[in-house]
C-alpha positions in Angstrom: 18.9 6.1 -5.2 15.5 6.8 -6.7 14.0 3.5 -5.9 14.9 5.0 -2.1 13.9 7.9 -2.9 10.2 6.3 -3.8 10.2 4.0 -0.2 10.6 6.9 1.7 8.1 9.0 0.2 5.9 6.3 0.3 6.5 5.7 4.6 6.6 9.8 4.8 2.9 9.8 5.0 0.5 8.7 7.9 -2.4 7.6 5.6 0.2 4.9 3.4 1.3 3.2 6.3 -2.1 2.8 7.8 -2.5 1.2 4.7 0.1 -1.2 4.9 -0.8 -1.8 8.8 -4.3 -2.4 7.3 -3.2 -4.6 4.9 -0.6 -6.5 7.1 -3.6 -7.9 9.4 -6.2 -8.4 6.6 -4.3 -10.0 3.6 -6.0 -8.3 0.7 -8.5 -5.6 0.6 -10.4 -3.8 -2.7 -10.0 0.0 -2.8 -13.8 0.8 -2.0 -12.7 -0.9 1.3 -10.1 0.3 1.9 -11.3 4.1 1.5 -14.4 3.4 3.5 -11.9 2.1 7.1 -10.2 5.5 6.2 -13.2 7.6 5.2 -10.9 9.0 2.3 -12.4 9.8 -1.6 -11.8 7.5 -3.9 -9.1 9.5 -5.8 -7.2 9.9 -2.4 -6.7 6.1 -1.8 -5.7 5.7 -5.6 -2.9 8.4 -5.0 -2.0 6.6 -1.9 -2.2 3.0 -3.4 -0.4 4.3 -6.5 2.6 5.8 -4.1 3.0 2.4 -2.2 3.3 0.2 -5.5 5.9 2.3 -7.2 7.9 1.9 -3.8 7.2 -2.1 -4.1 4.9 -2.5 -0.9 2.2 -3.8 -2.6 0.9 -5.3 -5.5 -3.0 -5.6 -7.1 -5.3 -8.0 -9.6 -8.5 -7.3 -10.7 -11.7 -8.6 -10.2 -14.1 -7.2 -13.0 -14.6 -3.7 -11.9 -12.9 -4.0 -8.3 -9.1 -4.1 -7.5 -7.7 -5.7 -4.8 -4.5 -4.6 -3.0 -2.1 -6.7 -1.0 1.8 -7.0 0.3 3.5 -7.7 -2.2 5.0 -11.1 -2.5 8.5 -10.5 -3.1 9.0 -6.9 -1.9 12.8 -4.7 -2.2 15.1 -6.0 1.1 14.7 -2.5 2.1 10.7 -2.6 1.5 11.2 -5.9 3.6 12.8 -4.2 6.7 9.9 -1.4 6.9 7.3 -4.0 6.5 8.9 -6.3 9.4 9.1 -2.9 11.5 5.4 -1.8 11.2 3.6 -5.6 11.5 
């Protein structure tokens, strides 16, 4: 039920799922990216990245200083479902 819980939570807001839309069409993107497309702070798209790994949408690796977010590979069936609906 919590793992729910953090899927929907993570959908509820319009910012996250531009972010997965986003992330859909470009494969991988680095937060400085990804807050410049949304004009958001910095902090902002971290809370929103943050949100949308706990709920297994995506995944990251690190490049020195920069991270890189993407779909993750082997997302919850539920996470699956959403992801299918929204590409």
């Amino acid at each position: 039920m919590k793992k729910l819980q953090s899927i929907f939570r993570a959908m509820a807001n319009r910012r996250r799922m531009e972010i997965v839309r986003m992330l859909l069409a470009r494969k991988e993107m680095s937060v400085g990216a990804i807050a410049r497309v949304l004009k958001l702070s910095l902090p902002a798209i971290s809370r929103h990245l943050y949100a949308l790994t706990q709920a297994d949408f995506l995944e990251s690796r690190q490049e020195g200083l920069t991270i890189f977010y993407r779909i993750a590979n082997n997302p919850d069936t539920r996470v699956r479902t959403i992801l299918k609906l929204l590409a």
